[in-house]
N, CA, C and O atoms as a GROMACS GRO file, in nm:
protein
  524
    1UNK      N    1  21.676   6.075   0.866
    1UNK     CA    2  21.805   6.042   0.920
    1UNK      C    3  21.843   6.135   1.035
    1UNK      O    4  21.879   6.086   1.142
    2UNK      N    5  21.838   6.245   1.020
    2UNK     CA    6  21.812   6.341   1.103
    2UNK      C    7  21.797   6.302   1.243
    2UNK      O    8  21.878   6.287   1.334
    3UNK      N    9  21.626   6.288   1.231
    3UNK     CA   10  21.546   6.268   1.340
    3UNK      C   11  21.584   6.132   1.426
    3UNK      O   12  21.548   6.115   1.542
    4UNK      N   13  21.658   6.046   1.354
    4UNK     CA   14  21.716   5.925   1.422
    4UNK      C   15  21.801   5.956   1.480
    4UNK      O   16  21.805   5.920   1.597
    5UNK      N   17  21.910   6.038   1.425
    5UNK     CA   18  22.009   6.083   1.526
    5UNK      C   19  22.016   6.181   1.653
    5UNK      O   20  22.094   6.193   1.747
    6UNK      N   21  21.921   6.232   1.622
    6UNK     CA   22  21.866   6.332   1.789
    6UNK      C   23  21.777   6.234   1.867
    6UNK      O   24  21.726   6.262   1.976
    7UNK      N   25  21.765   6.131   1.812
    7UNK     CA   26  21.676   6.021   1.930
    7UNK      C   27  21.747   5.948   1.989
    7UNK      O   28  21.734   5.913   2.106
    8UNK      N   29  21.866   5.904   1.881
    8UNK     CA   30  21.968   5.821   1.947
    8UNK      C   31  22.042   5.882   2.043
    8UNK      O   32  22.060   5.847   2.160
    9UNK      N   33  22.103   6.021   1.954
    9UNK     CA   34  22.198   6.105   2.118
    9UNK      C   35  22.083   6.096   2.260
    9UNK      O   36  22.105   6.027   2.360
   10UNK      N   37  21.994   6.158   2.245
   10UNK     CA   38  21.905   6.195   2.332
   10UNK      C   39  21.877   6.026   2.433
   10UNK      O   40  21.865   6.009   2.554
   11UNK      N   41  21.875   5.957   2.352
   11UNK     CA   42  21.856   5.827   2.408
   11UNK      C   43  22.010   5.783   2.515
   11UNK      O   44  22.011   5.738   2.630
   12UNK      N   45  22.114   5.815   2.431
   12UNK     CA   46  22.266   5.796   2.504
   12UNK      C   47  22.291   5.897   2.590
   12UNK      O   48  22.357   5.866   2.690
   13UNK      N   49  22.252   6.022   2.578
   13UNK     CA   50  22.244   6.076   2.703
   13UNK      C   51  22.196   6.034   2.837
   13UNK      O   52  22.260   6.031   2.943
   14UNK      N   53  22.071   6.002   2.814
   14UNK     CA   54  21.965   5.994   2.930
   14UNK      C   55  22.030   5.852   2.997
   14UNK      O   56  22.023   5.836   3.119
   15UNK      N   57  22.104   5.733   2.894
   15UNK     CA   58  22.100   5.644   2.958
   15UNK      C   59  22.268   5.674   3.005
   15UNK      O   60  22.302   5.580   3.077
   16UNK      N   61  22.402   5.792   2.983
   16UNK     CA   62  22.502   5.777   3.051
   16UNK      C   63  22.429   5.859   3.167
   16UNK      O   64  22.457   5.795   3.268
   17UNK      N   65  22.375   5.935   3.193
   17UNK     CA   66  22.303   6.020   3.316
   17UNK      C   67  22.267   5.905   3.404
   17UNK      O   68  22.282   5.915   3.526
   18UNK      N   69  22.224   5.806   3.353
   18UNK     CA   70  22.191   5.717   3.450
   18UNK      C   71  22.301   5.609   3.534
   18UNK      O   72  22.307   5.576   3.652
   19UNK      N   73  22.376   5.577   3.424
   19UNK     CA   74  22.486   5.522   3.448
   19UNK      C   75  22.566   5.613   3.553
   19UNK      O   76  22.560   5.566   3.666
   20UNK      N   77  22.642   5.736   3.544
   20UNK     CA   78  22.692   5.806   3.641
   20UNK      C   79  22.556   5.800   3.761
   20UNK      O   80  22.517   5.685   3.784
   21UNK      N   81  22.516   5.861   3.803
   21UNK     CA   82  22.434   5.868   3.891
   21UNK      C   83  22.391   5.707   3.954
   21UNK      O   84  22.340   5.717   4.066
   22UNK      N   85  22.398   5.611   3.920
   22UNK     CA   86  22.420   5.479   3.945
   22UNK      C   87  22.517   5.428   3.999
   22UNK      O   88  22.506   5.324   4.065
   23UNK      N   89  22.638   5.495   3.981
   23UNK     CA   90  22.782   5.437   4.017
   23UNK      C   91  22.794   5.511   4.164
   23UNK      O   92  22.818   5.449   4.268
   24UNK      N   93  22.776   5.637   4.157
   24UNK     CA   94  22.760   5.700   4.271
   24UNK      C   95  22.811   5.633   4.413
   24UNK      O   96  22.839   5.518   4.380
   25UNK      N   97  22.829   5.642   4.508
   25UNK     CA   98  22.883   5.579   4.607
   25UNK      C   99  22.762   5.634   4.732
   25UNK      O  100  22.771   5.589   4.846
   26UNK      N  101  22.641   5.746   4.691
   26UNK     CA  102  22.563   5.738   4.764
   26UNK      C  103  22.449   5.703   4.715
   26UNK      O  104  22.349   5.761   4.756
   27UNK      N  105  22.441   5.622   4.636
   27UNK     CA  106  22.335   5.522   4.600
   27UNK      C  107  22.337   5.406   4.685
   27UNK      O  108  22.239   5.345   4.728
   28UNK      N  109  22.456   5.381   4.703
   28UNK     CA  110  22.503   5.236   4.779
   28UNK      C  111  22.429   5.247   4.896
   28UNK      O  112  22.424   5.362   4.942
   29UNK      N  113  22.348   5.129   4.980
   29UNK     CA  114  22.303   5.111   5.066
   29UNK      C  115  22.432   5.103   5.209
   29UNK      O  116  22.525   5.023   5.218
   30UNK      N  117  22.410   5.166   5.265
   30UNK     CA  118  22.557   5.119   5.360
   30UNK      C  119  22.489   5.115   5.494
   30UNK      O  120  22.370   5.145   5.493
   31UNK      N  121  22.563   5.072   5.647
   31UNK     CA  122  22.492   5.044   5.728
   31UNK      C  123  22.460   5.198   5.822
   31UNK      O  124  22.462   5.285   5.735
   32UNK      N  125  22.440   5.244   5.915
   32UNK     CA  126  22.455   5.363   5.989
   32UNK      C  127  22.559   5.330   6.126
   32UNK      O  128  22.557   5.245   6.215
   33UNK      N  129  22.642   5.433   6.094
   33UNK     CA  130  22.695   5.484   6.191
   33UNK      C  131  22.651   5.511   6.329
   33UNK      O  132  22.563   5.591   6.361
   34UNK      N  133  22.728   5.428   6.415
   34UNK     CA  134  22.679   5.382   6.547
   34UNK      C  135  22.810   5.401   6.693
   34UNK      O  136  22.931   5.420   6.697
   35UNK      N  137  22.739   5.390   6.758
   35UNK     CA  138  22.826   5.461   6.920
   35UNK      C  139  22.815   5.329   7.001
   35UNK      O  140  22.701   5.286   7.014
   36UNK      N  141  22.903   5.269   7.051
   36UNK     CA  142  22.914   5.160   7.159
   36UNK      C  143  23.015   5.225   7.246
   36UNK      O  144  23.106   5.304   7.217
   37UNK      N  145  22.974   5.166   7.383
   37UNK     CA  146  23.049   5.125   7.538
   37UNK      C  147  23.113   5.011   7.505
   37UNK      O  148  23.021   4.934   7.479
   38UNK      N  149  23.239   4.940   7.487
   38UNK     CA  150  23.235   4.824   7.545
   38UNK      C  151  23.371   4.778   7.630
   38UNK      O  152  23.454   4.846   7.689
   39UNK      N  153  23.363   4.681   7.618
   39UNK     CA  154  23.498   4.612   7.731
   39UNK      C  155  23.543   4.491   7.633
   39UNK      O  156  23.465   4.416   7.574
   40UNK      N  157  23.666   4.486   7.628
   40UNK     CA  158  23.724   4.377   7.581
   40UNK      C  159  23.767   4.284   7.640
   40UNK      O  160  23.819   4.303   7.750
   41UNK      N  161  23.760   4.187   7.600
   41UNK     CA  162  23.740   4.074   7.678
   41UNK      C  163  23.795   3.911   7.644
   41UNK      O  164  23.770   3.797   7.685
   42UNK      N  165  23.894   3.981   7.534
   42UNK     CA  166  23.994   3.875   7.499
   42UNK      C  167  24.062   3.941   7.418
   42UNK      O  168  24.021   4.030   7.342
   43UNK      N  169  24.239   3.874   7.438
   43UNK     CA  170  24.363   3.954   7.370
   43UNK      C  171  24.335   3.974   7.225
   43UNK      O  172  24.228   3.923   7.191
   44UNK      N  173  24.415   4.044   7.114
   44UNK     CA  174  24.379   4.061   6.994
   44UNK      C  175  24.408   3.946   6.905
   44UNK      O  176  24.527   3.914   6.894
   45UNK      N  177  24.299   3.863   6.824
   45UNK     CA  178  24.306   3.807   6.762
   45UNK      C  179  24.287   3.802   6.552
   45UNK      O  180  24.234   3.884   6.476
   46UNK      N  181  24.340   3.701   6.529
   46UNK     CA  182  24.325   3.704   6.377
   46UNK      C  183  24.267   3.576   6.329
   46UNK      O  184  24.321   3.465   6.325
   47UNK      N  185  24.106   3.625   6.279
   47UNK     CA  186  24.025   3.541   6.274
   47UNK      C  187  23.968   3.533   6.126
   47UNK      O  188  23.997   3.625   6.049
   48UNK      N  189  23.910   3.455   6.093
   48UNK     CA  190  23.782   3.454   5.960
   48UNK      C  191  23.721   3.399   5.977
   48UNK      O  192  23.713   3.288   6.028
   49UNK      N  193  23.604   3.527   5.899
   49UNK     CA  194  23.507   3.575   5.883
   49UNK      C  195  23.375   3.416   5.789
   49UNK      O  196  23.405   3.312   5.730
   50UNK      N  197  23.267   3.466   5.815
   50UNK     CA  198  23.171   3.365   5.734
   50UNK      C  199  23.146   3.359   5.603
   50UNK      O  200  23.087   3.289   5.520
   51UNK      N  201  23.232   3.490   5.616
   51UNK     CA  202  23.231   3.534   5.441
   51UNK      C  203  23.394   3.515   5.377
   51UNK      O  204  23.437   3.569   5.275
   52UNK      N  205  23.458   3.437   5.455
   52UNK     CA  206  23.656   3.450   5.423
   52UNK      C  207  23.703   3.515   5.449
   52UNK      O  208  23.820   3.520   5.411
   53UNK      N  209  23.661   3.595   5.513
   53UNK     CA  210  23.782   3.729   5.450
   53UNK      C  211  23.877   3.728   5.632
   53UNK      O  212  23.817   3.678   5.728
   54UNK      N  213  23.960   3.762   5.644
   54UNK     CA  214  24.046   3.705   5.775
   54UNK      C  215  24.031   3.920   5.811
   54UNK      O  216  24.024   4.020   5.740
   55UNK      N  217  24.035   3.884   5.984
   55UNK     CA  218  24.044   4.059   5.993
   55UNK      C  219  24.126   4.030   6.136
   55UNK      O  220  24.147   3.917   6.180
   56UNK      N  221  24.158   4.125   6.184
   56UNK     CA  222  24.197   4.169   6.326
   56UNK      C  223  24.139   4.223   6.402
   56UNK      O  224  24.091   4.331   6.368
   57UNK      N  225  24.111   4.167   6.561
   57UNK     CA  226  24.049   4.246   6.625
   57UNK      C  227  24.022   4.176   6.778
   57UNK      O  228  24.100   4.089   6.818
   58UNK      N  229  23.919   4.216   6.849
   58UNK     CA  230  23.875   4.206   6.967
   58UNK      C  231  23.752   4.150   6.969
   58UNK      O  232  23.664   4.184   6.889
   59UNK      N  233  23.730   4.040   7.081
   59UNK     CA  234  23.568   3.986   7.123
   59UNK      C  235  23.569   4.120   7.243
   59UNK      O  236  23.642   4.147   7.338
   60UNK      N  237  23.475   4.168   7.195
   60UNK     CA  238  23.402   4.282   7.304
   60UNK      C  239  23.240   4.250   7.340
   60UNK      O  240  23.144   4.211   7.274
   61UNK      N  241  23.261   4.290   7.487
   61UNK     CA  242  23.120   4.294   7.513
   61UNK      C  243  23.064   4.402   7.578
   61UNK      O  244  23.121   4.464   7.668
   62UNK      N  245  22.904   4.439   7.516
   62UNK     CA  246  22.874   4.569   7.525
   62UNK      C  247  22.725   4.506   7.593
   62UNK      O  248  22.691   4.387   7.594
   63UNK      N  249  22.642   4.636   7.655
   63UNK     CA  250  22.488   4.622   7.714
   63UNK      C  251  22.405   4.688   7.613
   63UNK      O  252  22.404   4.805   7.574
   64UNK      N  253  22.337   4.586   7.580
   64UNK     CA  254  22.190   4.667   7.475
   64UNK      C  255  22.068   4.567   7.590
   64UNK      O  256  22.054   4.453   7.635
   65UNK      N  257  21.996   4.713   7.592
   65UNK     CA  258  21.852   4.672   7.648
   65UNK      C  259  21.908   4.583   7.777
   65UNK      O  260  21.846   4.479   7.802
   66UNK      N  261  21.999   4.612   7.842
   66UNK     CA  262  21.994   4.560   7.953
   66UNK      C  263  22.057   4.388   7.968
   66UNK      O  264  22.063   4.319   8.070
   67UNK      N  265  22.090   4.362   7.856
   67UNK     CA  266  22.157   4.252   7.845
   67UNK      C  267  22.298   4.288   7.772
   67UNK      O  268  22.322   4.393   7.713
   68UNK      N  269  22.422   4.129   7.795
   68UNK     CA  270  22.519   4.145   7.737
   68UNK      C  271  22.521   4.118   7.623
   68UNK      O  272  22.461   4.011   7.607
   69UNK      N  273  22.561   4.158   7.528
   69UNK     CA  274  22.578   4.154   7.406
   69UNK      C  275  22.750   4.105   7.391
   69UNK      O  276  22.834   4.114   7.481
   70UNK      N  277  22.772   4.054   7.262
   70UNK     CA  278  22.909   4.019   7.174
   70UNK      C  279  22.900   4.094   7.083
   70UNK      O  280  22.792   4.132   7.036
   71UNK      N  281  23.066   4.142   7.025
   71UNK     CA  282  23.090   4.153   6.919
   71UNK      C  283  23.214   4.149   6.916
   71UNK      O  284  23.272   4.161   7.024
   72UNK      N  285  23.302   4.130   6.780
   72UNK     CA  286  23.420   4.113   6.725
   72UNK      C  287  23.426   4.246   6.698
   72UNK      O  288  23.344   4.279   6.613
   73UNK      N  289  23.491   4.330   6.738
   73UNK     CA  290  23.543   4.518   6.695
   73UNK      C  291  23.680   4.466   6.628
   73UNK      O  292  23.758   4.376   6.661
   74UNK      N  293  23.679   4.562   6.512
   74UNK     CA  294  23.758   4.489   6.392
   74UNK      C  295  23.850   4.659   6.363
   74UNK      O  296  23.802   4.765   6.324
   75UNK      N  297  23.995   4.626   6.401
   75UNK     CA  298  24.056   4.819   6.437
   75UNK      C  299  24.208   4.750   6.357
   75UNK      O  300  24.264   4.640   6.346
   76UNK      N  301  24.224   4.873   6.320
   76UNK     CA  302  24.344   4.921   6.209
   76UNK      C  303  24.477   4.878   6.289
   76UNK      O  304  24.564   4.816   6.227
   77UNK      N  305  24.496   4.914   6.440
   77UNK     CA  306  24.590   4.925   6.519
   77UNK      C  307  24.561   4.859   6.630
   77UNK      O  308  24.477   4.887   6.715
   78UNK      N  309  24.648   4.754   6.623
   78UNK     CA  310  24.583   4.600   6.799
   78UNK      C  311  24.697   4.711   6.876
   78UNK      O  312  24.819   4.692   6.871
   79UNK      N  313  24.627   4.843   6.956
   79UNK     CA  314  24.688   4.902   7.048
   79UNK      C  315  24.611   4.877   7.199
   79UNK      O  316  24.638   4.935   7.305
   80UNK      N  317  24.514   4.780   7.178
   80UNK     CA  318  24.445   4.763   7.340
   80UNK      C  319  24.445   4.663   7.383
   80UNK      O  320  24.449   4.566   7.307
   81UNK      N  321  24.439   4.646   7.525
   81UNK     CA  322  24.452   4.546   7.617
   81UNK      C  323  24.340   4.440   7.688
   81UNK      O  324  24.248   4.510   7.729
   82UNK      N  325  24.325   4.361   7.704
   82UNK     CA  326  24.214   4.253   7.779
   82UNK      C  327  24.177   4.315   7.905
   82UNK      O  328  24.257   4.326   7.997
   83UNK      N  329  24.034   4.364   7.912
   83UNK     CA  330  24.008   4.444   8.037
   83UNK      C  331  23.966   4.543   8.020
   83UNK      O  332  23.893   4.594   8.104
   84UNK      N  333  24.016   4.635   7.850
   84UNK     CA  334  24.030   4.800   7.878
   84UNK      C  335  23.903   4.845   7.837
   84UNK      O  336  23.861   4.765   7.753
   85UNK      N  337  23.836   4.921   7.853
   85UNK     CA  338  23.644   4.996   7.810
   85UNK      C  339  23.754   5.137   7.695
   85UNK      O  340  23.853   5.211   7.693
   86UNK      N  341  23.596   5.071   7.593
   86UNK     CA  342  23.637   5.200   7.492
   86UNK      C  343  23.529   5.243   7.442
   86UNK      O  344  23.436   5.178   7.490
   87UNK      N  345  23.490   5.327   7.363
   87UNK     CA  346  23.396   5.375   7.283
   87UNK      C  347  23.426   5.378   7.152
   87UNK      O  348  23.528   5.443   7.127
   88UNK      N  349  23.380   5.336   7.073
   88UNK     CA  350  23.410   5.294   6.950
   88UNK      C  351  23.265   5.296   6.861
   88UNK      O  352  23.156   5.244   6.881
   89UNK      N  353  23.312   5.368   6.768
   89UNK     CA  354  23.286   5.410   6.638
   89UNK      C  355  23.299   5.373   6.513
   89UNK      O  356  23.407   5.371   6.454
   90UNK      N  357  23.130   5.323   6.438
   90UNK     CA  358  23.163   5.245   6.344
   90UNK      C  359  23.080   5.188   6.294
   90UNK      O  360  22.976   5.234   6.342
   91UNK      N  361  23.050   5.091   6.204
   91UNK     CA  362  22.922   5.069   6.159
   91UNK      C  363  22.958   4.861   6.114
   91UNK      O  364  23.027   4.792   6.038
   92UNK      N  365  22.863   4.848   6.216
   92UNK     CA  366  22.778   4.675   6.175
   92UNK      C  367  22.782   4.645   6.060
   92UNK      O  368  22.766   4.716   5.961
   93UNK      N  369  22.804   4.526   6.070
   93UNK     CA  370  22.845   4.405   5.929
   93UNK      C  371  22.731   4.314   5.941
   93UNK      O  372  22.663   4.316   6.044
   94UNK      N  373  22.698   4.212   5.817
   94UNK     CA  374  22.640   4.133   5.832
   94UNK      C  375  22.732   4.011   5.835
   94UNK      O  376  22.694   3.895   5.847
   95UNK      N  377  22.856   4.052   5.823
   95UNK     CA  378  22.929   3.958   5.897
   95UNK      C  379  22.944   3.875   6.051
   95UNK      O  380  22.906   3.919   6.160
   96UNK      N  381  23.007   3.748   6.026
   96UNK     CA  382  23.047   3.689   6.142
   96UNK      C  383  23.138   3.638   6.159
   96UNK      O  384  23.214   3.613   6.066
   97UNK      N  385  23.164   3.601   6.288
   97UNK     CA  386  23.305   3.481   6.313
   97UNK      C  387  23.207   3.371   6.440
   97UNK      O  388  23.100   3.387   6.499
   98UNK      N  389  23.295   3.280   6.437
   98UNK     CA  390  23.272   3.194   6.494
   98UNK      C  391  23.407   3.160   6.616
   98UNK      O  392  23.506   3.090   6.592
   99UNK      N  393  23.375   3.234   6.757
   99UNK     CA  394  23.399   3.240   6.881
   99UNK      C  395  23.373   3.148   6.966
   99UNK      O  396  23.261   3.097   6.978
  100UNK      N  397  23.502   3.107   7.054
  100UNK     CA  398  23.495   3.040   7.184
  100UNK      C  399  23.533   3.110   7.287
  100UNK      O  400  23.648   3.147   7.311
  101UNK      N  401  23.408   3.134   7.369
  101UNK     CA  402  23.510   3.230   7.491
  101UNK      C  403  23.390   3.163   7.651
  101UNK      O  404  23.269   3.146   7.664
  102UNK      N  405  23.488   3.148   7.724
  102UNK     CA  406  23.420   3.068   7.844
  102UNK      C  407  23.352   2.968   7.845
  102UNK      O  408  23.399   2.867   7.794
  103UNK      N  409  23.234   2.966   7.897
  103UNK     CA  410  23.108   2.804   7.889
  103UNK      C  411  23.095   2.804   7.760
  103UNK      O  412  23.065   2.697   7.706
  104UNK      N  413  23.115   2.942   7.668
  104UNK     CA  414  23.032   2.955   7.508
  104UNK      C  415  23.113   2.898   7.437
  104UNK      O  416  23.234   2.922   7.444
  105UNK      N  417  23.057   2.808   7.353
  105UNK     CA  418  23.128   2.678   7.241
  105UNK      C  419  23.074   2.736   7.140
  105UNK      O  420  22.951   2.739   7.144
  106UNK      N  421  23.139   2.799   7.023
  106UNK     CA  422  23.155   2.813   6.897
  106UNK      C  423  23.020   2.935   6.888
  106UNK      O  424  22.927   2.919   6.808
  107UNK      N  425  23.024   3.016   6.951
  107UNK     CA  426  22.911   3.120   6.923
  107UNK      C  427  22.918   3.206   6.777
  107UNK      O  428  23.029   3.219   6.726
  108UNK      N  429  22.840   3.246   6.732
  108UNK     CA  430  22.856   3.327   6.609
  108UNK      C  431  22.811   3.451   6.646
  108UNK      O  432  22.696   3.488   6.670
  109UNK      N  433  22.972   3.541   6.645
  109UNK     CA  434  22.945   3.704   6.703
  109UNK      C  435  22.948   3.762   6.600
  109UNK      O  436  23.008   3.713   6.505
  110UNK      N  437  22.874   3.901   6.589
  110UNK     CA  438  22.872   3.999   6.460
  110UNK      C  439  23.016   4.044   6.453
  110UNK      O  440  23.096   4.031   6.546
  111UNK      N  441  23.036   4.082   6.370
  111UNK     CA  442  23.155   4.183   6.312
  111UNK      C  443  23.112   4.321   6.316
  111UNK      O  444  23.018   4.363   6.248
  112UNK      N  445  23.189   4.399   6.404
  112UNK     CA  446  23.199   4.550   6.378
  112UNK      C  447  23.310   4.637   6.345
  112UNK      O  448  23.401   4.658   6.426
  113UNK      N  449  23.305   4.692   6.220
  113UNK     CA  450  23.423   4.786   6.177
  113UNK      C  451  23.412   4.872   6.222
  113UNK      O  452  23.302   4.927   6.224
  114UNK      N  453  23.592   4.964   6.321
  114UNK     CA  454  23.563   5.081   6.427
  114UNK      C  455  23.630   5.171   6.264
  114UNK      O  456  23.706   5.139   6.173
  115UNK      N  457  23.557   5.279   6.295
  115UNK     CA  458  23.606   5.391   6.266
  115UNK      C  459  23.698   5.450   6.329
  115UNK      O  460  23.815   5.470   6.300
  116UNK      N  461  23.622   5.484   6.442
  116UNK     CA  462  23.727   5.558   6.550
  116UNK      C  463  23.674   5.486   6.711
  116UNK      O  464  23.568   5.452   6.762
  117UNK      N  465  23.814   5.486   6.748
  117UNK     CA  466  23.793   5.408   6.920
  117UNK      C  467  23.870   5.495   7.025
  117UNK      O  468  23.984   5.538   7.008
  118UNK      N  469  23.799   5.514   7.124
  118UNK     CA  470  23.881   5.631   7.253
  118UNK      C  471  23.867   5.548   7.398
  118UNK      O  472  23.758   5.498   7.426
  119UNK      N  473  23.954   5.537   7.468
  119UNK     CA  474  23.940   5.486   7.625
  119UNK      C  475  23.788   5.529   7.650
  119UNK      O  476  23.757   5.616   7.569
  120UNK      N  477  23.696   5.501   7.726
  120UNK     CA  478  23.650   5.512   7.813
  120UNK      C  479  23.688   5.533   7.957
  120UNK      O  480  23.676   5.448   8.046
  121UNK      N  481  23.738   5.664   7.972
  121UNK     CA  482  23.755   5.716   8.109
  121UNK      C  483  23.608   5.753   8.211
  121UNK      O  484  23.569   5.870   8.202
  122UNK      N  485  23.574   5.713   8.251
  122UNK     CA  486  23.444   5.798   8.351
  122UNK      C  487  23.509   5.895   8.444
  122UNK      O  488  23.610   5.884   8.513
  123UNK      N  489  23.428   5.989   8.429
  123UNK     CA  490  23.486   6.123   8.533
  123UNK      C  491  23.328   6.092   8.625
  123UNK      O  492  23.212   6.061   8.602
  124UNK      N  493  23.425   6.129   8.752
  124UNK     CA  494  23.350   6.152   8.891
  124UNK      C  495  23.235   6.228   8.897
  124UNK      O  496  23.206   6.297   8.799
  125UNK      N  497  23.159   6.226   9.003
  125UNK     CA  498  23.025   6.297   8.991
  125UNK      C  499  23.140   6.474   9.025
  125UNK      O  500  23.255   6.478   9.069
  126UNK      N  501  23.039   6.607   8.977
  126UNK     CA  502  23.093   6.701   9.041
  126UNK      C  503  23.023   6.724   9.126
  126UNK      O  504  22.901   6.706   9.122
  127UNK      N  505  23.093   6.773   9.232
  127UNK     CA  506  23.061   6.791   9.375
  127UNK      C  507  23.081   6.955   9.414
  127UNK      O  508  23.180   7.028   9.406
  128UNK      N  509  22.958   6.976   9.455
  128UNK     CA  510  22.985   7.138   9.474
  128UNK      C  511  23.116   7.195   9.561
  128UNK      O  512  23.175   7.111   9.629
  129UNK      N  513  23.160   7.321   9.563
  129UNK     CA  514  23.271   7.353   9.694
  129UNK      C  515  23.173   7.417   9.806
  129UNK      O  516  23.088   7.506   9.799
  130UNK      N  517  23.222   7.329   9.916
  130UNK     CA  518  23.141   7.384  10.013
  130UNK      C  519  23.188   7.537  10.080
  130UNK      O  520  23.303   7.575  10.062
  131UNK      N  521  23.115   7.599  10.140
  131UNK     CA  522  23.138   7.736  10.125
  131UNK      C  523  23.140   7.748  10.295
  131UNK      O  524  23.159   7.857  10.349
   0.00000   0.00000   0.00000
């Protein structure tokens, strides 16, 4: 009787050890954290998603490899304007929406959640003082 009961604890141990360490939140597969340029390129809208779920945000377009790219940037605060370049911070969804913007009829753009978003200001080349 004994020996059953140090197999059983020993057994409920090993399997709540597993359980915690399972629940963990860095077990979870999540996407990586990523850096975009982009430009927005239509006012802020409220759309859903392929998966339901309705979000807020911007059709932005950014350059990968030399081409234009789409995406829906999906931000806490509709504080930006049609036109404005930002850098934005944040990590890719396997989400989508389904976009009309110009010749493009019903395109399906990714979803990106910003973490964090800043103007894109470009500063000038520096130029030596001539002497």
């Amino acid at each position: 009787m004994r020996h059953l009961r140090k197999v059983h604890l020993s057994g409920m141990f090993i399997g709540l050890l597993f359980l915690q360490f399972g629940c963990q939140p860095i077990f979870k597969p999540r996407a990586p954290v990523r850096e975009y340029k982009v430009k927005i390129i239509s006012d802020a809208e409220f759309v859903r998603t392929r998966h339901g779920e309705y979000v807020d945000g911007y059709l932005a377009e950014y350059e990968s490899q030399f081409l234009k790219q789409w995406m829906f940037i999906v931000l806490e605060i509709q504080k930006y304007m049609k036109d404005d370049r930002l850098i934005v911070t944040g990590r890719p969804t396997e989400d989508f929406v389904q976009m009309s913007f110009g010749n493009q009829v019903d395109e399906q753009v990714p979803v990106f959640y910003v973490d964090k978003a800043a103007p894109n200001i470009p500063s000038g080349p520096k130029i030596p003082m001539l002497k």
